[in-house]
C-alpha positions as CSV (number, residue, x, y, z in Angstrom):
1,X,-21.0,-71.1,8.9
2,X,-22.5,-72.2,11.8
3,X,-21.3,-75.8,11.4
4,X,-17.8,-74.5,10.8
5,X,-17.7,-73.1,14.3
6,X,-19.1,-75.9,15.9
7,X,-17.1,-78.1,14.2
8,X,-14.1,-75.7,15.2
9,X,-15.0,-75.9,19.1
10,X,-15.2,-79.3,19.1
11,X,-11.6,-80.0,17.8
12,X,-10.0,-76.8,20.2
13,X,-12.2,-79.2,23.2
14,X,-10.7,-81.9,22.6
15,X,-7.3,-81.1,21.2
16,X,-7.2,-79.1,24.6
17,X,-8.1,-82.1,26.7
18,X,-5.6,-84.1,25.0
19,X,-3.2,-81.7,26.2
20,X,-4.6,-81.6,29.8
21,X,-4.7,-85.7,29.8
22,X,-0.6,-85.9,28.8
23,X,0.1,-82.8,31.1
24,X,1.0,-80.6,28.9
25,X,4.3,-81.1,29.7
26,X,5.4,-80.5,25.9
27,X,4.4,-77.1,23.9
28,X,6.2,-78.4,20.6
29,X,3.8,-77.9,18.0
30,X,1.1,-76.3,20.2
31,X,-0.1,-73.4,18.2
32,X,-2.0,-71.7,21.2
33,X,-0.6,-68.4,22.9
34,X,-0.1,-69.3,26.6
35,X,-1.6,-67.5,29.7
36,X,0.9,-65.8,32.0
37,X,0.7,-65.9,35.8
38,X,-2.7,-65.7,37.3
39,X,-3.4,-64.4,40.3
40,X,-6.3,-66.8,40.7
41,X,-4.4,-70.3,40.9
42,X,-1.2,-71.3,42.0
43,X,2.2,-69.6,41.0
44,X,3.1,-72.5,38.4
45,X,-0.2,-73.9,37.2
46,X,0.1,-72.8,34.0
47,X,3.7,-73.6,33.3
48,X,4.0,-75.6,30.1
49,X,-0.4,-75.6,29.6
50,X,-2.0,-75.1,26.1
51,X,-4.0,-71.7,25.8
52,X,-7.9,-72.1,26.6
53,X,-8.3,-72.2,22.7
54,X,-5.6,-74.7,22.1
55,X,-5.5,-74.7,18.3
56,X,-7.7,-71.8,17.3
57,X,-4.7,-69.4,18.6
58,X,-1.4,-68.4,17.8
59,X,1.4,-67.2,19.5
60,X,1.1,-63.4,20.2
61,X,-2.7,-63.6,18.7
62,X,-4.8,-60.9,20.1
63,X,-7.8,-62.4,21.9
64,X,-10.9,-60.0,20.6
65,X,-13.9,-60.8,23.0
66,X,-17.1,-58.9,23.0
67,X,-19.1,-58.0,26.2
68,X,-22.1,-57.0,26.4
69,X,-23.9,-55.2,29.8
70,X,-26.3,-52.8,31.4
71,X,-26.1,-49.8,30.7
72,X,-25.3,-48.6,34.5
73,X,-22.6,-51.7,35.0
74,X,-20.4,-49.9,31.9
75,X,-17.7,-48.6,34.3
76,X,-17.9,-51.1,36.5
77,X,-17.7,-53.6,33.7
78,X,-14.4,-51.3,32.4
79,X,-12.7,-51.5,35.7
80,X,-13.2,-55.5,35.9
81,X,-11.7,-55.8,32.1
82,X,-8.9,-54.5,33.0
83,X,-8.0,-56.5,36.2
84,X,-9.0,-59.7,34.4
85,X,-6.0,-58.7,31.3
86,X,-3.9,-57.9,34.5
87,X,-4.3,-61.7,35.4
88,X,-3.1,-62.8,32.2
89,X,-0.1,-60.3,31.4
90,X,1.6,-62.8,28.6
91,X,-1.8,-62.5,26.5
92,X,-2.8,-59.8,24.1
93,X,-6.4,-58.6,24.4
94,X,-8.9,-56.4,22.5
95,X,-12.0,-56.5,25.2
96,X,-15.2,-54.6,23.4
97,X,-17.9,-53.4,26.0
98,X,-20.8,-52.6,25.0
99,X,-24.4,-51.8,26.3
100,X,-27.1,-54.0,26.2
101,X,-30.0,-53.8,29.1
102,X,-30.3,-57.3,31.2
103,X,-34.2,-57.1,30.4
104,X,-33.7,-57.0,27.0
105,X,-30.7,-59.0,26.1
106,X,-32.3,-62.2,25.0
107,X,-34.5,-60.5,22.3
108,X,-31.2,-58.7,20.7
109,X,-28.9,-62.0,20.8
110,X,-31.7,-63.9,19.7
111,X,-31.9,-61.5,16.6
112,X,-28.4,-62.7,15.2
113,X,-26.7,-64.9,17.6
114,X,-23.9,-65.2,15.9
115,X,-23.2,-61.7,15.8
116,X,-24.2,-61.3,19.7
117,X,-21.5,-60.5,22.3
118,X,-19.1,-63.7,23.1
119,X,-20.5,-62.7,26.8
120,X,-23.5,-61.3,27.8
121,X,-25.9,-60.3,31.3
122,X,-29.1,-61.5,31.2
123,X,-31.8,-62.1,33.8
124,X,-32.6,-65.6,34.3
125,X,-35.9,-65.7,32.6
126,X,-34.2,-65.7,29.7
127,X,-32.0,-68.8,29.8
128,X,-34.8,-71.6,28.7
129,X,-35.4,-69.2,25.4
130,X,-31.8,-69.0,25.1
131,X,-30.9,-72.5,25.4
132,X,-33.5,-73.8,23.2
133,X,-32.1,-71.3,20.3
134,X,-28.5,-73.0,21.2
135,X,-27.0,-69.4,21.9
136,X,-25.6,-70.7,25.6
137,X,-22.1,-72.5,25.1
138,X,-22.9,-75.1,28.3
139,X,-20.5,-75.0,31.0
140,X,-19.5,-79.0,31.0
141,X,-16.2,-81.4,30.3
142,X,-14.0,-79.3,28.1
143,X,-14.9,-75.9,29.8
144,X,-14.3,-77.5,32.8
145,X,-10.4,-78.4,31.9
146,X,-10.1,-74.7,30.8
147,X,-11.7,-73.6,34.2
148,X,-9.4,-75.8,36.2
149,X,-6.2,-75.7,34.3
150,X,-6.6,-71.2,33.9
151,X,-8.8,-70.0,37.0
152,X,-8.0,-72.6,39.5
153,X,-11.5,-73.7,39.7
154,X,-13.7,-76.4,38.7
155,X,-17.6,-76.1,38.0
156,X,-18.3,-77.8,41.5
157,X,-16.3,-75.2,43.0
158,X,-18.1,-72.4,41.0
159,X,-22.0,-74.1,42.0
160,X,-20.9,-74.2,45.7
161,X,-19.0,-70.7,45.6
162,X,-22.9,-69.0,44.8
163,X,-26.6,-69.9,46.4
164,X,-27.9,-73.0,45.8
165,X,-31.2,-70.9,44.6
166,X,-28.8,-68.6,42.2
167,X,-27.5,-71.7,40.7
168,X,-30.5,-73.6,40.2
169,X,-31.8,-70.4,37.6
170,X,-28.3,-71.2,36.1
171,X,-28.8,-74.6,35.5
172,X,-31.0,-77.0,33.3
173,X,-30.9,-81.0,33.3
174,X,-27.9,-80.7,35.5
175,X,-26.0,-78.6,33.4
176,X,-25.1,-75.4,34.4
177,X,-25.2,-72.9,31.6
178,X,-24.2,-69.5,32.6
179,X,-22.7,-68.0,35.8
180,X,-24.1,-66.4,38.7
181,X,-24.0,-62.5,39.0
182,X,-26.1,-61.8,41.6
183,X,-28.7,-62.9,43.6
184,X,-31.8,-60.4,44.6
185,X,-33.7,-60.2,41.8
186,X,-36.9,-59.6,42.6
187,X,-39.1,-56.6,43.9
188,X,-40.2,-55.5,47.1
189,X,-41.8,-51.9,49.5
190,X,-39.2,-48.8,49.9
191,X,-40.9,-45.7,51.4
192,X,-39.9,-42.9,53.3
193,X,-40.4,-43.2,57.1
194,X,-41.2,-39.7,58.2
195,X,-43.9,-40.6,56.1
196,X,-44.9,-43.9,56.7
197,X,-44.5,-45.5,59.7
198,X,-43.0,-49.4,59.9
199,X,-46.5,-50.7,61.3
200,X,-48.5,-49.0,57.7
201,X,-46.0,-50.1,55.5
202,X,-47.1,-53.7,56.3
203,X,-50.6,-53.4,54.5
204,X,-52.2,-52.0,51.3
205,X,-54.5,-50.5,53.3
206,X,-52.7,-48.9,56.2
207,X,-50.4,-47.8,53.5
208,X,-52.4,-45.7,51.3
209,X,-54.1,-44.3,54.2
210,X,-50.8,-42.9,55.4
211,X,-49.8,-41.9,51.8
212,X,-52.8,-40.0,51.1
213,X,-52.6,-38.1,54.5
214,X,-49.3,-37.3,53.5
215,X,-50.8,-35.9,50.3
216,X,-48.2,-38.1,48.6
217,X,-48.6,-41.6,46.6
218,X,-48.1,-45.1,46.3
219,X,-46.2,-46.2,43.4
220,X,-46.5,-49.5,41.4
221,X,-46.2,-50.5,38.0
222,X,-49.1,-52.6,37.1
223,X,-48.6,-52.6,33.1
224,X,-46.1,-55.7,33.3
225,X,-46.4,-59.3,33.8
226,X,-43.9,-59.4,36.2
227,X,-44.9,-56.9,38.5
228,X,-49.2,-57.3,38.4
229,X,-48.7,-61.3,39.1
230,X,-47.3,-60.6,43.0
231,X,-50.9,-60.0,43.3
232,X,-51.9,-63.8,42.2
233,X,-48.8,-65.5,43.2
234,X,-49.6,-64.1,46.6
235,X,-52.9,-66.0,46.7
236,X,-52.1,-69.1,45.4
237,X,-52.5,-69.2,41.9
238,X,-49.4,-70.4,39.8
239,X,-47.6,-70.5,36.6
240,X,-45.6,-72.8,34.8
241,X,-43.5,-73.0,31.5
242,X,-44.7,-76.1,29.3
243,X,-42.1,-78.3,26.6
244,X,-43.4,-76.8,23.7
245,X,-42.5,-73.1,25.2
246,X,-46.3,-72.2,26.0
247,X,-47.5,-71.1,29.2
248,X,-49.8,-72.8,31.6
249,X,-51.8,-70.4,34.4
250,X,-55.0,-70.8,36.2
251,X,-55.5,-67.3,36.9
252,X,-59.0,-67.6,35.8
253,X,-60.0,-70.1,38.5
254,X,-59.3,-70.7,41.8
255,X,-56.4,-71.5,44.0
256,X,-55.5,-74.1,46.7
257,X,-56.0,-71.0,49.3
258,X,-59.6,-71.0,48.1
259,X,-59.2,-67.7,46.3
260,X,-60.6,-66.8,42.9
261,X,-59.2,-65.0,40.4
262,X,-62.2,-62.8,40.6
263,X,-61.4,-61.7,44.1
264,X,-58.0,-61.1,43.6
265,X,-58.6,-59.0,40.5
266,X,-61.4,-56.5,42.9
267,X,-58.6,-55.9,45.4
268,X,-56.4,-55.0,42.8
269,X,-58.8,-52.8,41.7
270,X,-59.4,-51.5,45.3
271,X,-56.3,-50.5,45.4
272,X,-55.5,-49.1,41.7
273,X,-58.3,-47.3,42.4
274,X,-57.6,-45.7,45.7
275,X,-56.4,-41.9,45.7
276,X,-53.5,-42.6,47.9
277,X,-52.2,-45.1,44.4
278,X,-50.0,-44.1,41.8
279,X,-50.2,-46.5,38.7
280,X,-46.0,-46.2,37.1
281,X,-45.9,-47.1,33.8
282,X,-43.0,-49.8,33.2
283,X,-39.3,-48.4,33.0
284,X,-40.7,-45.0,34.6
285,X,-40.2,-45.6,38.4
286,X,-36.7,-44.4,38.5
287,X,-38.1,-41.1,37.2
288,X,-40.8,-40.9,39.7
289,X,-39.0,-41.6,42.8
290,X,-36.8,-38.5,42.0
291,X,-40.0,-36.3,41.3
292,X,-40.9,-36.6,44.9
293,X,-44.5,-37.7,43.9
294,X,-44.2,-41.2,46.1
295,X,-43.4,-41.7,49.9
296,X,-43.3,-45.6,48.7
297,X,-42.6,-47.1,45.7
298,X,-42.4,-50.9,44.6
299,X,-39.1,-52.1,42.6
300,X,-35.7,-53.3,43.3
301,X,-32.2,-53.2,44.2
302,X,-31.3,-51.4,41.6
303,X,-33.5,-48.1,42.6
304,X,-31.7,-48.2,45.7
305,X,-29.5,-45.2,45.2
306,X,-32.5,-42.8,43.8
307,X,-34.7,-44.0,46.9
308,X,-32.5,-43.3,49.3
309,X,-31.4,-39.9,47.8
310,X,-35.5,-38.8,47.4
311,X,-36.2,-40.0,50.8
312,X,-32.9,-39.2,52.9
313,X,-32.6,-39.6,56.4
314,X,-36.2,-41.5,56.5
315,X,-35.2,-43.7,53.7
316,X,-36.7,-47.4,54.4
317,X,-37.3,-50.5,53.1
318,X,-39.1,-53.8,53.8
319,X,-41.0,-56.6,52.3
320,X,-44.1,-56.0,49.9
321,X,-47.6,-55.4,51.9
322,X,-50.6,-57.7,52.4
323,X,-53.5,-57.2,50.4
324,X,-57.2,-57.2,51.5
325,X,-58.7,-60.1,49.3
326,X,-62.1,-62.0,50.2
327,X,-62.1,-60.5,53.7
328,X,-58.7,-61.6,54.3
329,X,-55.1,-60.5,54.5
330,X,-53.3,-62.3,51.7
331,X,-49.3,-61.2,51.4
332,X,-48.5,-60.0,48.4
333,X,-45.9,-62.3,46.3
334,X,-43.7,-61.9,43.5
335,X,-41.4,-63.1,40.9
336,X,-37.7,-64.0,42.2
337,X,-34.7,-64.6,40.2
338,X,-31.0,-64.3,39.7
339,X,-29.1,-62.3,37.0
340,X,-26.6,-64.4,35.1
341,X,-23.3,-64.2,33.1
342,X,-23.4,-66.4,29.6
343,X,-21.2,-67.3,26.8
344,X,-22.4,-67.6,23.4
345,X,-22.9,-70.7,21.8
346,X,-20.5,-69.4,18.7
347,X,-17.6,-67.5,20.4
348,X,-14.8,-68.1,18.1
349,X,-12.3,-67.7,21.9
350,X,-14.7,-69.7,23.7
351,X,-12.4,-70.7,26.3
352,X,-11.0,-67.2,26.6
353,X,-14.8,-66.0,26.8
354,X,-15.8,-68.3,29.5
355,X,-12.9,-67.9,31.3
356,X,-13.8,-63.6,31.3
357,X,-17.5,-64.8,32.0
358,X,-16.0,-66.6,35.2
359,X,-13.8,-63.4,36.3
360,X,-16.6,-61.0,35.9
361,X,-19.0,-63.0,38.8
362,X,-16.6,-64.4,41.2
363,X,-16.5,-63.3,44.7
364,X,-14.0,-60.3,43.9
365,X,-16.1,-58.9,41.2
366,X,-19.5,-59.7,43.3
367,X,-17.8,-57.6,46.2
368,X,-17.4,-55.0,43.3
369,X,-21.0,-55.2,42.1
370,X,-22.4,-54.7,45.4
371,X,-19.9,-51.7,46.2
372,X,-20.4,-49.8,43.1
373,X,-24.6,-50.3,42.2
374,X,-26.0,-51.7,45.8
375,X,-26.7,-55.3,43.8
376,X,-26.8,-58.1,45.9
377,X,-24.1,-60.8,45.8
378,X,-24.9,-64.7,44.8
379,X,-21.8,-65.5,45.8
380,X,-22.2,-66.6,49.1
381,X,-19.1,-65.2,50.8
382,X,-20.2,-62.0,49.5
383,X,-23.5,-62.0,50.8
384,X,-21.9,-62.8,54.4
385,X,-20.0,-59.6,54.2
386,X,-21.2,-57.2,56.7
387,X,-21.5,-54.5,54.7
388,X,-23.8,-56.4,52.9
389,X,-26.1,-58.2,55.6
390,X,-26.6,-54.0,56.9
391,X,-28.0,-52.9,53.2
392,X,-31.4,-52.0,53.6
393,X,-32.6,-53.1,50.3
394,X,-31.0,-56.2,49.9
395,X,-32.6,-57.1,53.7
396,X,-36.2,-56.2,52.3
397,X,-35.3,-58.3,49.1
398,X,-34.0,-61.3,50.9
399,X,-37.2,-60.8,53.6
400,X,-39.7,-61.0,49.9
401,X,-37.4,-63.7,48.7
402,X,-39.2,-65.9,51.7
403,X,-42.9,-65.3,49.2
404,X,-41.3,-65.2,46.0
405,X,-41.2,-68.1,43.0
406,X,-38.9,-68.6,40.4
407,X,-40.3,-67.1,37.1
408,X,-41.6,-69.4,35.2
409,X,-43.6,-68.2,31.8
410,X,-42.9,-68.3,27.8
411,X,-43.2,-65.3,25.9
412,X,-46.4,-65.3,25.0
413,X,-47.1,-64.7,29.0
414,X,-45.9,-61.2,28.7
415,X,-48.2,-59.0,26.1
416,X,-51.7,-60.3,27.6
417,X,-50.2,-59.7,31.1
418,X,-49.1,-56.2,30.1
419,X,-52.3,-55.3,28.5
420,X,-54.8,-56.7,31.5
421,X,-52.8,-54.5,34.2
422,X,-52.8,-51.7,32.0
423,X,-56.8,-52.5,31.8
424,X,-56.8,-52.5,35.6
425,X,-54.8,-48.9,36.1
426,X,-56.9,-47.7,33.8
427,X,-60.4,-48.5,35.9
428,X,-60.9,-50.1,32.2
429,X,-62.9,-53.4,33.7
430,X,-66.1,-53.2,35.7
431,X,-66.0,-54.7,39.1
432,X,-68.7,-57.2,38.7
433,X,-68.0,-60.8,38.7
434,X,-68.7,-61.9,35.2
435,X,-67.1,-58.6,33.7
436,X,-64.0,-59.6,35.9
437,X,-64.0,-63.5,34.6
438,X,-64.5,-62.6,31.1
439,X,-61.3,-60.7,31.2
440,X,-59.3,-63.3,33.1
441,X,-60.4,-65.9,30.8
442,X,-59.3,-63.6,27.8
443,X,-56.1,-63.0,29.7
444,X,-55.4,-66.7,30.2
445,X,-56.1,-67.4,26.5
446,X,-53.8,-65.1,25.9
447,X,-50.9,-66.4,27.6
448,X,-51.5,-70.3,26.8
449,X,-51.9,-69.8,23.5
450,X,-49.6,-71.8,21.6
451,X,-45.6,-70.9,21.9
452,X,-45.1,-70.8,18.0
């Protein structure tokens, strides 16, 4: 089955380049339903074209696409649809949205990827897992007729359009697999400045001094690989995503700074440990910035809305603090990424699908995003919108974005990593050194064992 669709792909490519080579100038014959005026290109540019799936349509066929996003994008997601079938009003469409969490998405489409979504969100992490399962339909040569000759565009365009950061998560060997969505995705300090003055928010320590005088807490989720590593990442120590799929860390030694493992893991216990802390277990901090039991709280953009309603007129946000580590002040770092649009590998309307994948993260939509969830644009006329530039959390993400590194980790990175920061908010390892190296080492084992 899965040759047949291949097989099928390759033929509507090239039977649809054929087309775009003689100009299309001549429909006889041409099974494909053709797109009406789109408000994207110019008046005319699709007089006399083939359909973006030249020869696996028919004339009045309606195009069924699946897509698949978060769960908080659904009406957002709805809206968009809607003005994308509005841009081609001479095509039928049956558009499917369904829910499917950008954290999560690679694990369900790897499931069955043929039954996945024909487009799906996904956090950039993701992409080398999905790329190496072949569920991402590449973004090159025949896509890029289909792009030109229906939304006015060509990949260059669409690279140049977004961050060069944004589009380097979306790309692999100089191919660029998926689309930008939005830039911003990393993690950095909101807290509530009646509160928490400016000056404490800039350490660990001033900062749970002023939370536990407040007889409030510090919030952070320490039971996930992606949070607990801003801790390490900060002082040097690195990670990096090998051929075979494993993962290669050196948590467990020591980093160019001069800072070991050891010493990082004590001031991370220093701090779980202090009463001003409040260890949030992983999906949870949404709920506990509502209960009023932080005055600051480590996420993202996307707990933008329920920070600012828990901490009203003092609501604040700003880069991650320093951390005391080996008698110094060491700032924190983190994981930074994008969130991407993608098209599956085995769309049967792949040209309609990546032309819907394209819609749904230009600037328009990115304007959209922003407007409706507080996300922050890739797209970099979007970002340059004033509106934008005065949003308090994307300002503290772009200020962390200056410490952060692109994720770079297989999946065998994530259960160890989980498990040792759940050790740590716990109190569950002593504080001496050789306690403290025989769990790194077990950690790092853990994550570098082999990827199948």
């Amino acid at each position: 089955m899965k040759m047949k669709k291949i097989l099928a792909l390759v033929l509507a490519a090239v039977m649809a380049l054929a087309l775009v080579a003689c100009g299309g100038g001549n429909n006889a014959g041409n099974p494909g339903a053709t797109p009406g005026n789109n408000t994207q290109k110019d008046d005319n540019a699709n007089a006399g074209e083939p359909s973006p799936d030249a020869g696996g349509s028919t004339a009045g066929e309606t195009i069924s696409l699946t897509l698949w996003g978060a769960e908080e994008d659904q009406s957002l997601l709805v809206d968009l649809v809607e003005k994308f079938k509005a841009a081609y009003p001479d095509q039928t469409f049956d558009i499917k949205v369904g829910v499917e969490s950008e954290s999560t998405a690679k694990d369900t489409i790897l499931t069955d990827i043929e039954a996945a979504a024909d487009v799906f969100a996904f956090a950039n992490d993701q992409i080398d897992d999905l790329i190496a399962a072949g569920a991402l339909l590449p973004i090159t040569g025949d896509m890029d007729a289909v792009l030109q000759n229906y939304a006015g565009k060509t990949i260059a365009d669409i690279q140049s359009a977004n961050s060069a950061a944004t589009v380097a998560t979306a790309t692999r060997n100089d191919t660029l697999y998926a689309f930008p969505m939005g830039g911003g995705n990393n993690y950095f300090l909101y807290y509530d400045s009646t509160r928490v003055s400016a000056e404490q928010a800039q350490s660990w320590d001033t900062l749970l001094e002023a939370a536990q005088a407040a007889g409030s807490k510090v919030g952070m989720t320490l039971n996930s690989g992606w949070y607990n590593a801003s801790f390490f990442l900060g002082a040097g120590f690195t990670t990096a995503l090998n051929a075979d799929g494993s993962t290669s860390v050196d948590w467990n030694g020591t980093s160019a700074s001069g800072v070991t493992g050891v010493q990082v893991v004590q001031a991370m216990q220093n701090i779980a440990g202090h009463p001003g802390f409040l260890a949030i277990a992983d999906g949870d901090i949404s709920n506990q910035i509502a209960s009023g039991n932080v005055c600051a709280v480590i996420s993202g953009t996307w707990d933008a809305d329920p920070a600012q309603t828990a901490f009203g007129e003092g609501y604040a946000a700003t880069k991650l603090p320093t951390f005391t580590c080996n008698g110094q002040q060491v700032q924190q770092g983190c994981f930074s990424g994008s969130k991407l649009m993608g098209v599956n590998a085995y769309a049967e309307n792949a040209g309609w699908a990546v032309l819907l994948a394209e819609f749904l993260t230009n600037e328009e939509s990115q304007v959209a995003r922003f407007n409706a969830r507080q996300l922050a644009p890739a797209n970099v006329n979007a970002a340059a919108d004033p509106s934008v530039e005065a949003n308090i959390a994307i300002a503290a993400s772009a200020m962390q974005d200056a410490y952060g590194v692109v994720q770079s980790v297989g999946g065998k990175y994530w259960d160890p990593a989980k498990s040792f920061g759940e050790q740590i908010a716990q109190g569950a390892i002593a504080s001496d050194d050789a306690s403290i190296q025989t769990a790194l080492d077990e950690l790092v084992a853990g994550i570098t064992a082999p990827a199948n």
